[in-house]
C-alpha positions in Angstrom: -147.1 -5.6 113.5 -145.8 -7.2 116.9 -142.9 -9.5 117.1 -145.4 -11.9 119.1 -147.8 -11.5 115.3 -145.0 -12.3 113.3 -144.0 -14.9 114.6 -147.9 -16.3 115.0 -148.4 -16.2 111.2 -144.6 -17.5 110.7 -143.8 -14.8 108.5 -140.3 -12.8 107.5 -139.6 -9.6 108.4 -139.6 -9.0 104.7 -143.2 -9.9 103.7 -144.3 -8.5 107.2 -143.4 -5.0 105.8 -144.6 -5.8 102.4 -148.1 -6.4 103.2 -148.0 -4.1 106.5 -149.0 -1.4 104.5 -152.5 -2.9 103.6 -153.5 -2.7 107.2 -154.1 1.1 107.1 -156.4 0.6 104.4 -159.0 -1.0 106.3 -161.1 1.2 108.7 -161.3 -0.1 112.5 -164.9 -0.8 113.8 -165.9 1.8 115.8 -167.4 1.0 119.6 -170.6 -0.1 119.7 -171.0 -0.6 116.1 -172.2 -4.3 115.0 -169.9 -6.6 114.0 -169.2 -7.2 110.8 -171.8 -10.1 109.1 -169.2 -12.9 108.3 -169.9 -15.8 105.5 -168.2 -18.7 107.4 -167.1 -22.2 105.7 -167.0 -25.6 106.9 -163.8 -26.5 109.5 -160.7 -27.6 107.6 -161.5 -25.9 104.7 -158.4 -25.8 102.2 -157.5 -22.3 101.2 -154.3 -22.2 98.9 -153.0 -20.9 95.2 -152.1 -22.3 92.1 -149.5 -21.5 89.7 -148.4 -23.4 86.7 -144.5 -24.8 85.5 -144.0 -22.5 82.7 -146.1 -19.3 83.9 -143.6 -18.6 86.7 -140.6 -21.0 86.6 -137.7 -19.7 84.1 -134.6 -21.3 83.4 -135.6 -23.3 80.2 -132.3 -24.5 79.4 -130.4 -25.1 82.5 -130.3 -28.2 84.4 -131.0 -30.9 81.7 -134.3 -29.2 80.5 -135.5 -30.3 77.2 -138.1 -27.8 75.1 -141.4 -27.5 75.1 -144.0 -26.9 72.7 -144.0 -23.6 74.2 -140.8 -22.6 74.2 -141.2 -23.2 70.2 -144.5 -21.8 69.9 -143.7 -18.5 72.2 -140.4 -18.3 69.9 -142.2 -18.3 66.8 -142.2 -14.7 65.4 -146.6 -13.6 65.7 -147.6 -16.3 68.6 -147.1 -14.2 71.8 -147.9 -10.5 72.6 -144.6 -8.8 71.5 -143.0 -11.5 71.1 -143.0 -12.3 75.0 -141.6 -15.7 76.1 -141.2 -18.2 79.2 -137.6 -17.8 79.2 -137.3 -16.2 82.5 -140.6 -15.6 83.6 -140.9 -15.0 87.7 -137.6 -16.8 88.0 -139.3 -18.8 90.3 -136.8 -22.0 89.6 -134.2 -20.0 91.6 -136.7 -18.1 93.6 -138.9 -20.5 94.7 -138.2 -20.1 98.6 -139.1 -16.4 98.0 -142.4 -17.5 96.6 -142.9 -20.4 99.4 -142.5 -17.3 101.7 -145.1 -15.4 99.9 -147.3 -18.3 100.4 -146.5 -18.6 104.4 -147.5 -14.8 104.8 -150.2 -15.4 103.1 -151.7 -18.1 105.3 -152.4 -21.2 103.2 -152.7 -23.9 103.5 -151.9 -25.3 100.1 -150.4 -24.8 96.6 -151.2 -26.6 93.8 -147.9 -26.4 91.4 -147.6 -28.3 88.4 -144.3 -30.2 87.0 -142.6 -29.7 83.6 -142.6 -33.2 82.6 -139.8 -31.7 80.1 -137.6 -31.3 82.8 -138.3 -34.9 84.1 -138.3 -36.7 80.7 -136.1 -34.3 77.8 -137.3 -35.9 75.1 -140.8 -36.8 76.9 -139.6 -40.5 78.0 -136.9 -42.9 77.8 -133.8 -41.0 79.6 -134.5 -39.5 82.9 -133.0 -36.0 83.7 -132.4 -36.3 87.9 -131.6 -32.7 88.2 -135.1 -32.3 87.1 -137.1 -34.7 89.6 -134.7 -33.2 92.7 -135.4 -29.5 92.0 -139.1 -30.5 92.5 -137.9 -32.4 95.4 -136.6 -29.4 97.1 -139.6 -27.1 96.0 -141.8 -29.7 98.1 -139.6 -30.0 101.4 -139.6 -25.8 101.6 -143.4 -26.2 101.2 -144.0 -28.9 103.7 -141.2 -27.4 106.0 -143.7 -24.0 106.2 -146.2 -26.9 106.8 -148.0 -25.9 103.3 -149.9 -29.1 101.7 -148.3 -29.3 98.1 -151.2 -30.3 95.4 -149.3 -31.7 92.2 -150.6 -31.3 88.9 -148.5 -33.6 86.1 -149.3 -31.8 83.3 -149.9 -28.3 82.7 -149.8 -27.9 78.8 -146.0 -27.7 78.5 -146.0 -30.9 76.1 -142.5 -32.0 75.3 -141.5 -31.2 72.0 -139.5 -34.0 71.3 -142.7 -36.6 72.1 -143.5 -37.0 68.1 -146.7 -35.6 66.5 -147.9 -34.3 70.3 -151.3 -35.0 70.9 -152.2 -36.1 67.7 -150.1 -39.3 68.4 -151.6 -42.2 70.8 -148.2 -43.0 71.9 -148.0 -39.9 73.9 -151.1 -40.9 76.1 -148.9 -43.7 76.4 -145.8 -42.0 77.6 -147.6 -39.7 80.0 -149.1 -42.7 81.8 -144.8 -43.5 81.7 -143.7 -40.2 83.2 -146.7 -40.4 86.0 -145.4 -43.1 86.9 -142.3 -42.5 87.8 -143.1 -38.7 89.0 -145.9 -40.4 91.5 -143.0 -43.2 92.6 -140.8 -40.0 93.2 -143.2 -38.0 94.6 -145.6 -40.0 96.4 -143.7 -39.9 100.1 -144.3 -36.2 99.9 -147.5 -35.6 97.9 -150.9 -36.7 99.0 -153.0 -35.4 96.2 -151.9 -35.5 92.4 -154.1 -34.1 89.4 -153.2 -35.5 86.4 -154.2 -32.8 83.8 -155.0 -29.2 83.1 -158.3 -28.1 81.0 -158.2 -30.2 78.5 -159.6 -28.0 75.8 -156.8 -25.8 76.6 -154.0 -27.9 74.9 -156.5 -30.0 72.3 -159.2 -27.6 70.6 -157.0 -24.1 71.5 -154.1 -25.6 70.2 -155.3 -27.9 67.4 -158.1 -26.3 66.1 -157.9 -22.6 66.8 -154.4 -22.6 66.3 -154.1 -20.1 69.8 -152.1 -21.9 72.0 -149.0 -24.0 71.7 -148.3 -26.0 68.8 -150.5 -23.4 67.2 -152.8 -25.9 64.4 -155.5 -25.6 62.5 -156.6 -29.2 61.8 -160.3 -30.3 61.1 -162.8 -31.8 63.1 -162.0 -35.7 62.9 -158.5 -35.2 63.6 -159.4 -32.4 67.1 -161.9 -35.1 68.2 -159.1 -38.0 67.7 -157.0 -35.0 69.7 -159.5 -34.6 72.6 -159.9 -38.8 73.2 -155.6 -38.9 72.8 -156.0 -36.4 76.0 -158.8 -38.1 78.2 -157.0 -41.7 77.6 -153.7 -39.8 79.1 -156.1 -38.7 81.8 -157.0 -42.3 82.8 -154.1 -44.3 82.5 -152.4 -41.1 84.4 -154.7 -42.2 87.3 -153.9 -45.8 87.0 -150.3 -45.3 87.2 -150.5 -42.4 89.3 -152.7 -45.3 92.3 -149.9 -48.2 91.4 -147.1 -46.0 92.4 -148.2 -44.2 95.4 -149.4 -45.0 98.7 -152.5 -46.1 99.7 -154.5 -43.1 100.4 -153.0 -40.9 97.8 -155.9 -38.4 96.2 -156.0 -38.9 92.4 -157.9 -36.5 90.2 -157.8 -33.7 87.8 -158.2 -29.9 87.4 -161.0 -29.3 84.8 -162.5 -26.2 83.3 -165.9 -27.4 82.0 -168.7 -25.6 80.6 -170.3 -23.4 83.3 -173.9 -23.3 82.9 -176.3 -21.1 84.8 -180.0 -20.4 84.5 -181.7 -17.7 84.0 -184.3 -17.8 86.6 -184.0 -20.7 89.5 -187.1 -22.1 88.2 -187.2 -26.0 88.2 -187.2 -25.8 84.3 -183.4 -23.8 83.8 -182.4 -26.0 86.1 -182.9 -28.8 84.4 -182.0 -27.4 81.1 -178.8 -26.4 82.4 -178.1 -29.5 84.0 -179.1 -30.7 80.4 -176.5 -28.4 79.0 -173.7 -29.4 81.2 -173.5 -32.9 80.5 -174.2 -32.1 76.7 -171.7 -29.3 76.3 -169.1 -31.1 78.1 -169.2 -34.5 76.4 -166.0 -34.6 74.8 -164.2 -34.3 78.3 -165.6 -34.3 81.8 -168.8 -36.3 81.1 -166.7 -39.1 79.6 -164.4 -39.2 82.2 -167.0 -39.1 84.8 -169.4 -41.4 83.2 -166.7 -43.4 81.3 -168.4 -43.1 77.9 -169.1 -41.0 74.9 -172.8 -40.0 75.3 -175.3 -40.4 72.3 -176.0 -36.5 71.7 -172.0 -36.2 71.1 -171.4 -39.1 69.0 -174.3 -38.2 66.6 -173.5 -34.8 66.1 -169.6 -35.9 65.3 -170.6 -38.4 63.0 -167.9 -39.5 60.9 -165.6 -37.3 62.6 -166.5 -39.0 65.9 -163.1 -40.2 67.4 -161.9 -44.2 67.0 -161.8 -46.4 70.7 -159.8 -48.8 71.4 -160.9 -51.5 73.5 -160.1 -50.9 77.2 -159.9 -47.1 76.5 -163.3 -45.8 77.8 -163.0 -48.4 80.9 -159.6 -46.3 81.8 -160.9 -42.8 81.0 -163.7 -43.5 83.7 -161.4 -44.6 86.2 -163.1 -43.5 89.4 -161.6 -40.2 90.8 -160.9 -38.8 94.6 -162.0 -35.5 93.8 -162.8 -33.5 90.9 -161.3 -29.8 90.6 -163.1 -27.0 88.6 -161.3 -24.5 87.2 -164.5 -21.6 87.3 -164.2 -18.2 86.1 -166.9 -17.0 83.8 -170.5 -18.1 83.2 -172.8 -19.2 80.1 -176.4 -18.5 80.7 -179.6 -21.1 79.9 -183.2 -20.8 79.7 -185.7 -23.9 79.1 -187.2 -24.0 75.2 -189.4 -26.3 73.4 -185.9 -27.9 71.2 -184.9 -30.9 71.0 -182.0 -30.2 73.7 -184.6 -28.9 75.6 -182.3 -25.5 76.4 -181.0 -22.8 75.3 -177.3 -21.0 75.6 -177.9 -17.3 75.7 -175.9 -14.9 73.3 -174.0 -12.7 75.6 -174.3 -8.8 74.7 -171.9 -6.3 74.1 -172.7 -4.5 77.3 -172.0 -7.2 79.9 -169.2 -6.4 82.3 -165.9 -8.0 81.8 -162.8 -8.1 83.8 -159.3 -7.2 82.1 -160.0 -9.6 79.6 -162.1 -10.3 76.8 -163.3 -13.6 77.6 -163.4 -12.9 81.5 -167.4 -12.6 81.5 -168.0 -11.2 85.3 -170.6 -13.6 86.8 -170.0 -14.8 90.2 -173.0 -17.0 90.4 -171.1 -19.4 88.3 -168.9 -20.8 91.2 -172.5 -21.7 92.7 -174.2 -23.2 89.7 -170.5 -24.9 88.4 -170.3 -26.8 91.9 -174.1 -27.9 91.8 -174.4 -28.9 88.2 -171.2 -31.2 88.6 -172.6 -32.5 92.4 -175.8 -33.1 91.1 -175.0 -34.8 87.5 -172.2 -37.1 89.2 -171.4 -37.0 92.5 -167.9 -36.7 93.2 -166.4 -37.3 96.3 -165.2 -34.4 96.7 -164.4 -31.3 95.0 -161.8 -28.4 94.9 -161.8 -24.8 93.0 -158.7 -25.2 91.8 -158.6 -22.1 90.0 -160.6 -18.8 90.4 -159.0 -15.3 89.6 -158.9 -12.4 87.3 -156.7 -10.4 85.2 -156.7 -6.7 86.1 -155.2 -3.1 84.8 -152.9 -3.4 88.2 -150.3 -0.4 88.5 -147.9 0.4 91.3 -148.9 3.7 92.7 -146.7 6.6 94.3 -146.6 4.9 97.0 -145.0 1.4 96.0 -148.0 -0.5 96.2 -151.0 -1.6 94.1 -154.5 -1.0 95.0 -156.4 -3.5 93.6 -159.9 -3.1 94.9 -161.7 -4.5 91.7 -159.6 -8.3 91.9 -161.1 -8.2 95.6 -164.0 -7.6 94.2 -164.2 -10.4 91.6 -162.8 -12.6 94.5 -165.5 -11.3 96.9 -168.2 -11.9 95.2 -167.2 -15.7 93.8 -166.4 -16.7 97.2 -169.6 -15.4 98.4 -171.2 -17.6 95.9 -169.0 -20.3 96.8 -169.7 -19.9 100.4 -173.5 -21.0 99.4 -172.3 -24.2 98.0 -170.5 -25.1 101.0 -173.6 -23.8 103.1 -175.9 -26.2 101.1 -173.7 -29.1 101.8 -172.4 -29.7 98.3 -169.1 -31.4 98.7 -166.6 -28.7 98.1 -162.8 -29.1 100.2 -161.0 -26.2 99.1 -160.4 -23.6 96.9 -157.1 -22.5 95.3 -156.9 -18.7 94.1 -155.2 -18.0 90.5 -152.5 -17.1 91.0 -149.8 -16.5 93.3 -148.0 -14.3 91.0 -148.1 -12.1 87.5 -146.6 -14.8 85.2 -146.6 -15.0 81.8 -150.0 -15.2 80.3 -149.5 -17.8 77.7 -150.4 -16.1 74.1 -150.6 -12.9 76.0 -147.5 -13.0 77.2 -146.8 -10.5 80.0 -149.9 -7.8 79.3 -152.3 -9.8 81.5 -151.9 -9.8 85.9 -153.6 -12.4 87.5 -151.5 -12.2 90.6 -152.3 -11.7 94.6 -147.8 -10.9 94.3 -147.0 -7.9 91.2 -144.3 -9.2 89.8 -141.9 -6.3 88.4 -140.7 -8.4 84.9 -137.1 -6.2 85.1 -136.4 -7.4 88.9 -138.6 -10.2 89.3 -139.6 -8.3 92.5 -142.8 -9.0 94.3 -144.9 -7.3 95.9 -148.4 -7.8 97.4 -151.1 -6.1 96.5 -154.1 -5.0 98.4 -155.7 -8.2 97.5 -153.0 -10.3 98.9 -153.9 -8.7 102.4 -157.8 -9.3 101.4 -157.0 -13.0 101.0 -154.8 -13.5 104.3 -157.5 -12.0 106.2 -159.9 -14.4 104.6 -158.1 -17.2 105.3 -157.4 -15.9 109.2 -161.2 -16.0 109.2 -162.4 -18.6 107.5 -165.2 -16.4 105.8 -165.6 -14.4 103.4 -164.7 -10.7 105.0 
């Protein structure tokens, strides 16, 4: 690569070599041959990638830290794959300017980071730690000094464990709307767009009712559903405080991984039913916040267990949003039957193809269908992917690098999907690649890769795999390539 290159893409000599190699990968067009037929997106487009506080950051007890719930839970002997922990992770506390260059060779435009609100508040409110609040302060100038657009998300399942009885508690709904505030009125010179949460049924049904993630419970019904309103009503008064303590002009919204429903055939009758199942299947969480009420179908089928409103709660859950993110990896299939419902969720056979994960169903049409269904149910104002990856079997090879042809082809595929959306005029800004880096994979710990950067756990190395050149390309073309 030229000098006169380098220094167009604003790159060190460093991640120039590291992601040189990639270019002899990729066969030049021969004369005369067509061009290559490019999918293009709209001007301005946002192309970025999203990490998360614990995943990558380290350093848990330095710097006025207090615990989280997953720095008990991943310590707790059986929670974690061998025992693996967030200790260290990426190092990414200390390292962060290596990982704000891996983002400027990479060519975004953006990076959606989260905050551990454990480093903010210690004991989850009350005493401010200001080592906490100015490491994030420096993170954010290094990004907007490589003239990257940070996207802040508040919280990112790394719940305080000091904030008594966690989620099951209405008081920490309370002290969330407490710690946006002040994080926004920190923040808000810097930041234009804030999310205030992370797939809710992540850190309510996973980790109340399956017991999977952090603080690892098995409680019943009444008590998850109690969990799941606690979460929303964070949600909203997060926005409220989150618009009072920022600019006008500030973005408020969330990152959401809701249901993703797609139908069999694109007949007008699955595409009603799964428009049907959308807003049914995702009643405890999106379709209250976007409709700002608990629809019939889920209040009937809770029943007694159905969770207890306070007055004023459901008018702050709906508070209207800037944009809506989806979180979209996997799909559920629907067909239109004669039920009640008026659909049907398809079982999913053994023999469908999965990424490097159980749950990682491959179905790229899903990026399509999960921007339509949520466009045509509610009409956001605008919409970001805010996470979209895979976890593969990556190895470094013989020669130093990792070949990663079937991430791009995950990615490929999605985007090409995605690409429709866009093309169809569904209002989609940006999309935000997960992730950056390996990190640790919550319960499993270190055996899952999700990252464009392999991260060697012993070094805390990087290096870019054949996918991180994929993506820069991508991004230099605005198309899917």
């Amino acid at each position: 690569m030229s000098d006169m290159t380098r220094r167009h893409f604003g790159m060190t000599a460093a991640a120039t070599a590291a992601l040189a190699y990639a270019a002899t990968a990729v066969p030049k067009l021969a004369i005369g041959k067509p061009k290559p037929r490019l999918l293009p997106f709209p001007r301005g487009f946002i192309w970025g990638c999203a990490t998360a506080a614990y995943q990558i950051e380290g350093a848990t007890d330095i710097d006025g830290r207090g615990p989280s719930i997953w720095d008990t839970f991943s310590h707790t002997q059986g929670k974690t794959y061998h025992g693996d922990t967030g200790d260290i992770a990426d190092d990414s506390y200390h390292l962060y300017k290596d990982d704000v260059a891996a983002l400027k060779a990479l060519g975004v435009h953006a990076y959606r980071m989260s905050i551990s609100w454990s480093r903010i508040f210690p004991e989850g409110k009350g005493r401010v730690n200001p080592q906490g609040i100015d490491h994030y302060k420096r993170v954010i100038d290094e990004l907007l000094a490589h003239h990257i657009r940070p996207f802040i998300t508040l919280f990112h399942w790394d719940l305080p464990q000091a904030l008594a009885g966690g989620w099951q508690s209405r008081d920490t709904a309370l002290a969330f709307a407490d710690y946006a505030a002040f994080v926004a009125k920190q923040l808000g010179d810097r930041v234009s767009h804030f999310m205030t949460t992370n797939e809710f049924t992540c850190f309510t049904d996973l980790s109340y009712g399956s017991g999977q993630f952090a603080p690892g419970l098995r409680l019943p019904p009444g008590q998850v559903n109690q969990i799941r309103h606690h979460a929303i009503l964070a949600h909203g008064l997060g926005v409220q405080a989150i618009r009072a303590n920022t600019p006008k002009g500030t973005a408020v919204g969330l990152a959401e991984n809701a249901h993703v429903y797609v139908p069999v055939a694109e007949t007008a009758e699955d595409i009603a039913a799964t428009q049907r199942a959308t807003r049914d299947r995702n009643a405890p969480f999106l379709t209250a916040v976007m409709e700002g009420q608990y629809i019939d179908s889920y209040l009937q089928q809770a029943g007694a267990d159905a969770p207890k409103v306070q007055p004023g709660d459901m008018q702050a859950i709906g508070s209207p949003l800037d944009f809506v993110g989806l979180n979209i990896y996997t799909p559920d299939y629907v067909s239109a039957d004669q039920s009640a419902k008026g659909y049907r969720v398809e079982a999913v056979p053994k023999s469908y193809p999965r990424m490097d994960q159980p749950w990682l169903l491959v179905g790229p049409e899903c990026m399509y269908w999960g921007v339509r269904n949520v466009c045509d149910l509610w009409n956001p104002k605008v919409l970001y992917i805010t996470e979209n990856g895979c976890s593969c079997d990556d190895a470094v090879t013989d020669d130093g690098q990792v070949h990663d042809t079937d991430r791009i082809m995950y990615l490929r595929n999605h985007l090409t999907h995605l690409q429709r959306a866009t093309s169809e005029g569904y209002a989609v800004k940006g999309y935000f690649q997960w992730s950056l880096l390996d990190n640790f994979e919550w319960a499993d710990g270190y055996s899952k890769r999700f990252g464009l950067y392999y991260v060697d756990y012993h070094t805390r190395k990087r290096t870019p795999k054949l996918s991180a050149y994929w993506y820069r390309k991508l991004i230099e073309s605005n198309a899917v390539v």
